[in-house]
C-alpha positions in Angstrom: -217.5 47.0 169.5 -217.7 42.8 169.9 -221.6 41.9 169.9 -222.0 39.1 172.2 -224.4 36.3 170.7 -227.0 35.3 173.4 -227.1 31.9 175.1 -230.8 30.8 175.3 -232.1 32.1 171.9 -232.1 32.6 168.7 -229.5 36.0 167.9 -229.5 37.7 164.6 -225.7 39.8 164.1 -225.0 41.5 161.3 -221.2 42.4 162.0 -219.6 44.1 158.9 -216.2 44.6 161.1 -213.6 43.7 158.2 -209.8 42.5 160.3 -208.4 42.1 156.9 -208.6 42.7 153.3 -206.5 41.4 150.6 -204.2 44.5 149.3 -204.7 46.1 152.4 -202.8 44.4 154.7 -203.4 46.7 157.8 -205.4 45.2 160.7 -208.7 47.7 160.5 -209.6 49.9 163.8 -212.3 48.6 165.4 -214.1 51.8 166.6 -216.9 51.2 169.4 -219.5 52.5 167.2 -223.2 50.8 166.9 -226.3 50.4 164.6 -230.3 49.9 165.5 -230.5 48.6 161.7 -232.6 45.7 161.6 -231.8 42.2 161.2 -231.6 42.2 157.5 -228.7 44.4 158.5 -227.2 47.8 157.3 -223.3 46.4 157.1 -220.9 49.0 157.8 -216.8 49.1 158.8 -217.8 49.3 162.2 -221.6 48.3 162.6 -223.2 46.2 164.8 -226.6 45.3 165.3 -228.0 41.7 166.9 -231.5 40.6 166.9 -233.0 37.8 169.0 -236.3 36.5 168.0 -236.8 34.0 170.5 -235.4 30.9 171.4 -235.7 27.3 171.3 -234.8 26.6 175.1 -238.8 26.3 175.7 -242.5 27.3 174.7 -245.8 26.3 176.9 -243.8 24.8 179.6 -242.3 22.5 177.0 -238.3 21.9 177.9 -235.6 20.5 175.9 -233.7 17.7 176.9 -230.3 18.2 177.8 -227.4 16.3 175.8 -224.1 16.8 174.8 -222.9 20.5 172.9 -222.8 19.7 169.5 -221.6 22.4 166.9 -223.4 22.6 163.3 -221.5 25.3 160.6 -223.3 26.3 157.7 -222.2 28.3 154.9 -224.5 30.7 153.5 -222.8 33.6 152.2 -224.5 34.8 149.1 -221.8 35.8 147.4 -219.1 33.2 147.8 -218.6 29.7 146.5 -216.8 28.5 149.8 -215.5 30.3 153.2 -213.2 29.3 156.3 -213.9 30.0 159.6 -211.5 30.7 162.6 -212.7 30.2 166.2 -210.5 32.6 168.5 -210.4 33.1 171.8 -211.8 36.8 173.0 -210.6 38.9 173.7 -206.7 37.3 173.3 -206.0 35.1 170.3 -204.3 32.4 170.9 -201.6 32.8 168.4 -201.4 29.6 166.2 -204.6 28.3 165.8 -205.8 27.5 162.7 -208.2 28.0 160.3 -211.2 25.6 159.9 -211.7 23.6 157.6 -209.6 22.8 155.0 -208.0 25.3 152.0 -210.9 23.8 150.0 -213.4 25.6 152.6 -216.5 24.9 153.3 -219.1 25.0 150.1 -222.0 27.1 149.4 -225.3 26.0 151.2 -223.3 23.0 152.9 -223.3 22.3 157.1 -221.8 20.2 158.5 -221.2 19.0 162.5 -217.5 20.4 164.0 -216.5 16.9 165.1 -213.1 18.0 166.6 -215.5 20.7 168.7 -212.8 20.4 172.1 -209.6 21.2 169.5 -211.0 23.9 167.5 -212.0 25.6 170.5 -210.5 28.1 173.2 -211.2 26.5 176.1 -213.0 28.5 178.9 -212.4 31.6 176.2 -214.9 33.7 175.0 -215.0 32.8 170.8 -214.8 35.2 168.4 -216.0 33.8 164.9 -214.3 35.2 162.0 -215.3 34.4 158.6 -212.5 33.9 155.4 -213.3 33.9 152.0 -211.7 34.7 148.4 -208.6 32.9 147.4 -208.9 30.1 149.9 -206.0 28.2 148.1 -203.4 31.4 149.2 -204.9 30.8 152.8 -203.0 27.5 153.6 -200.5 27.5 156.1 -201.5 30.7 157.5 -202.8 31.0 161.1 -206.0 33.1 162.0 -204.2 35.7 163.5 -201.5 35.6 160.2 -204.8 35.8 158.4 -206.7 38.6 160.9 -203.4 41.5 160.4 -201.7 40.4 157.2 -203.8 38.7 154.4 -203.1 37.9 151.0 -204.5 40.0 147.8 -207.4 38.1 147.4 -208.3 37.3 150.6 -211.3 38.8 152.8 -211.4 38.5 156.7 -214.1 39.4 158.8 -215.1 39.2 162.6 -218.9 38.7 162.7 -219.6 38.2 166.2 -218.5 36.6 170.3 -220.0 33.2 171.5 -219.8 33.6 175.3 -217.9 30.4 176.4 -221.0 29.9 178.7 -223.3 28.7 175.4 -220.9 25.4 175.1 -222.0 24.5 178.5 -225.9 24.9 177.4 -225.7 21.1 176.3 -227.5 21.9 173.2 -227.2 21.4 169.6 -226.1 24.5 168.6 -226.4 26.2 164.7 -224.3 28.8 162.7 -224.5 29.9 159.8 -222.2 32.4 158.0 -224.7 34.6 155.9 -225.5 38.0 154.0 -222.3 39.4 151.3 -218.8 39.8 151.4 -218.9 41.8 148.6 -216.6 43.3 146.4 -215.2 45.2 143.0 -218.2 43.9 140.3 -220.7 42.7 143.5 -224.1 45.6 142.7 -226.8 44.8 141.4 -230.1 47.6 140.9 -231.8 44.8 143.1 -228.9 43.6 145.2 -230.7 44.3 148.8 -232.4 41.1 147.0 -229.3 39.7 147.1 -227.9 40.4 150.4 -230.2 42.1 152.3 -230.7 45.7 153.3 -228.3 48.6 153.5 -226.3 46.3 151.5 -223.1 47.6 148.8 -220.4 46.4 146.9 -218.2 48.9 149.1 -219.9 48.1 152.6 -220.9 44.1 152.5 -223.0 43.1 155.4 -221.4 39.7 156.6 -224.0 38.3 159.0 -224.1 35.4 161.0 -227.4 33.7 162.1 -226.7 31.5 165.8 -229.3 29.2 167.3 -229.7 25.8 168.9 -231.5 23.2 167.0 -234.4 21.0 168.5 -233.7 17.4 169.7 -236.8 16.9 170.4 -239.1 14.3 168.4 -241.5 11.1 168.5 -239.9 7.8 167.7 -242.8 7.5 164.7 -242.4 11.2 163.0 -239.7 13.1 161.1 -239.1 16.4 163.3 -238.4 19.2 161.0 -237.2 22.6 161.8 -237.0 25.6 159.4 -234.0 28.3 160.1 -234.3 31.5 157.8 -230.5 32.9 157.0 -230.9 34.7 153.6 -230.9 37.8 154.5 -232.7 39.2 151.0 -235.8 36.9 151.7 -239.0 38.7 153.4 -241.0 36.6 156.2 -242.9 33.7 154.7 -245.4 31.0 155.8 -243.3 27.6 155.6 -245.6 24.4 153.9 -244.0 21.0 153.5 -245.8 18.6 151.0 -245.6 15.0 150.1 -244.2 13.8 147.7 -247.3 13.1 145.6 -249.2 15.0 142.7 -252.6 14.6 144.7 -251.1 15.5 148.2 -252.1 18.0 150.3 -249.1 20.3 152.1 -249.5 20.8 155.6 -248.3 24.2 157.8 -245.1 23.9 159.1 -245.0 27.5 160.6 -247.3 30.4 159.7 -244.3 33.3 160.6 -241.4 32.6 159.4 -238.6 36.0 159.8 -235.0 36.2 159.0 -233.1 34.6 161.9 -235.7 32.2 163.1 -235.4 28.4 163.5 -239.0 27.6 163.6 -241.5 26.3 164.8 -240.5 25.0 168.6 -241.5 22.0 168.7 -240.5 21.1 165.8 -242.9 20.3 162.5 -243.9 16.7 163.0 -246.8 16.1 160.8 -245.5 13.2 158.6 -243.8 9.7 159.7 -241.5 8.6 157.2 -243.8 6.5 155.2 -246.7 9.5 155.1 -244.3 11.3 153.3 -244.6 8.8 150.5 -242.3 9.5 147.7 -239.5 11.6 149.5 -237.1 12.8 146.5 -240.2 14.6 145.7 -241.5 16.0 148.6 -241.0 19.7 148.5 -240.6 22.7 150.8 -243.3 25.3 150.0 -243.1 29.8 151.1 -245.6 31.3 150.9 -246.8 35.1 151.6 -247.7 35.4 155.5 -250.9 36.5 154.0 -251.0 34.8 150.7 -252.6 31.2 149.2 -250.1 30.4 146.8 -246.6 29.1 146.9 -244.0 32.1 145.7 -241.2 29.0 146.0 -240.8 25.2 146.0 -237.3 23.6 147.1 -237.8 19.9 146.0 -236.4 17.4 148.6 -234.0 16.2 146.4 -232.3 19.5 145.2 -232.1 20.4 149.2 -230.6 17.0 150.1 -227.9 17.5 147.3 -226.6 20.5 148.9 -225.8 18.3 152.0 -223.9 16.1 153.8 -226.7 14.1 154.4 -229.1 12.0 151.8 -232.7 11.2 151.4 -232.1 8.1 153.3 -231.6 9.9 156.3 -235.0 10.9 156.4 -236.1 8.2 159.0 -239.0 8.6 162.0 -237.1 10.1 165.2 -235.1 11.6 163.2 -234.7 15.2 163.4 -233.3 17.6 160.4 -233.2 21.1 160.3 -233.3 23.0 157.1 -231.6 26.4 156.6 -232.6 28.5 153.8 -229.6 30.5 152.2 -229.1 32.6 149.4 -230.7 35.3 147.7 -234.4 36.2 147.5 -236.1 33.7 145.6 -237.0 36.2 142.5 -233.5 37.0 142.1 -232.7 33.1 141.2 -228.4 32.9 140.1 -227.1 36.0 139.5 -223.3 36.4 137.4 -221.8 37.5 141.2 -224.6 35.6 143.5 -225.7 32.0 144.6 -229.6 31.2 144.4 -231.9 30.9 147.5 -232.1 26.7 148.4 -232.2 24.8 151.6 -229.2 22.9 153.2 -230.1 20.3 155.6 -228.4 19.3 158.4 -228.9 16.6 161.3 -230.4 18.6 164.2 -228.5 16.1 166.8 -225.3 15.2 164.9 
């Protein structure tokens, strides 16, 4: 069964529906079958389970501005260095269309804004999201649906979820972000719902996706910051950010901080700029929900080399969103896994 992704807020899917393996190069039933696992996600063949933990489209009567639909892509799948994506139409593929981006994919804990958004997408279709990874190289050439019912050994394919055409007509900035584990021969780990979050195995990965729309809102004087949690090992946390000074004090961002949540709506807008004083050593700080001390601290500088973006684009009425990716922060780089860090992205690209 397809999981539609909500327009209007903030969905959680963890949809383990594999279309292709490499050395098995049958297209896999897709049985209507379901899950109530929770949003960390029990991945299965045929599972599906969506979340929504409210939305960004208004709190306390406050209402976001309308602009144009923008698309941000972030990959954040624990387990793999670099993914492609494929954006079909649903529920008939347009056969031809290609895989985005590049055969060098897209790399760990990097987003970046779809720019060719009109081209990449069905128009007036329903999109399917399909996630690639493994030997990206043997991908090239090959269309989405060559990809979906015959891949190469070494190649992984897997649906993870439906945009309802109606969410590119929100006029919003909207966020994915490819998450959880594709797994694998080799991919266990006596911790590895750490890893990849729960229900999680080697022989039934939980590829996730976490969707969203980013805030544009801000004052012309303050850095809006918003927080979206996509690693699917990590437990709620508080979210702290501090200035980049040895005597500074961090300030809340947002006390409740779950997986799937872009938070806090408004946005974060404590500091200006200037009040963040040294910025390549400002630092995100999680804490327990219920705790006084930091379990974690992702330095500016180490999240801003993840991205696209660079410390100069920290600027008042500027608003950046970062996504936290990875495993849980105990499990730090593990021989099969990526560590939990921070990619930034422009949340108005």
């Amino acid at each position: 069964m397809r999981s539609f992704l909500l327009c209007g807020s903030l969905v959680v899917a963890t949809f383990a529906t594999p279309l292709g393996c490499g050395g098995n190069h049958d297209r896999l039933a897709k049985e209507d079958t379901t899950s109530t696992g929770g949003t960390g996600g029990a991945g299965g063949d045929d599972t599906t389970s969506t979340s929504s933990t409210g939305g960004t489209g208004g709190a306390g009567g406050i209402v976001e501005p309308p602009g144009p639909t923008t698309l941000t892509v972030v990959n954040g799948v624990v387990d793999r260095d670099a993914v492609r994506f494929c954006f079909d139409a649903y529920p008939d593929p347009q056969p031809g269309s290609l895989p985005w981006p590049g055969v060098e994919g897209l790399p760990y804990a990097r987003g970046t804004a779809v720019v060719e958004l009109e081209t990449l997408l069905p128009a007036d279709d329903d999109v399917e999201v399909i996630v690639i990874s493994g030997d990206l190289p043997a991908t090239g050439g090959l269309s989405c649906d060559a990809l979906a019912t015959s891949p190469p050994v070494g190649v992984d394919v897997f649906g993870v979820g439906v945009l309802p055409a109606s969410v590119f007509d929100e006029e919003k900035s909207l966020l994915l972000v490819a998450a959880g584990c594709h797994g694998g021969p080799g991919h266990t780990h006596e911790q590895e719902e750490s890893v990849c979050g729960a229900g999680y195995t080697e022989t039934r990965p939980n590829p996730t996706i976490v969707a969203g729309f980013m805030s544009r809102l801000g004052d012309f004087d303050k850095v809006a910051m918003q927080f979206a949690h996509a690693s699917a090992g990590l437990q709620s946390a508080a979210v702290k950010v501090r200035p980049g000074d040895v005597a500074s004090v961090s300030q809340m961002a947002t006390p409740s901080w779950s997986f799937g949540a872009i938070a806090p709506f408004p946005p974060f807008d404590a500091y200006s700029r200037g009040m963040l004083l040294d910025v390549a050593q400002a630092r995100i700080e999680l804490l327990p929900s219920n705790g006084p001390d930091p379990f974690e601290t992702v330095s500016f500088t180490e999240a801003f080399g993840n991205s696209n973006l660079t410390l100069d684009d920290v600027q008042d009425g500027v608003g950046i969103t970062f996504v936290g990716v990875g495993a849980a922060p105990a499990m730090g780089t593990g021989s099969w896994w990526n560590a939990f860090t921070f990619a930034v992205v422009d949340s108005d690209p």
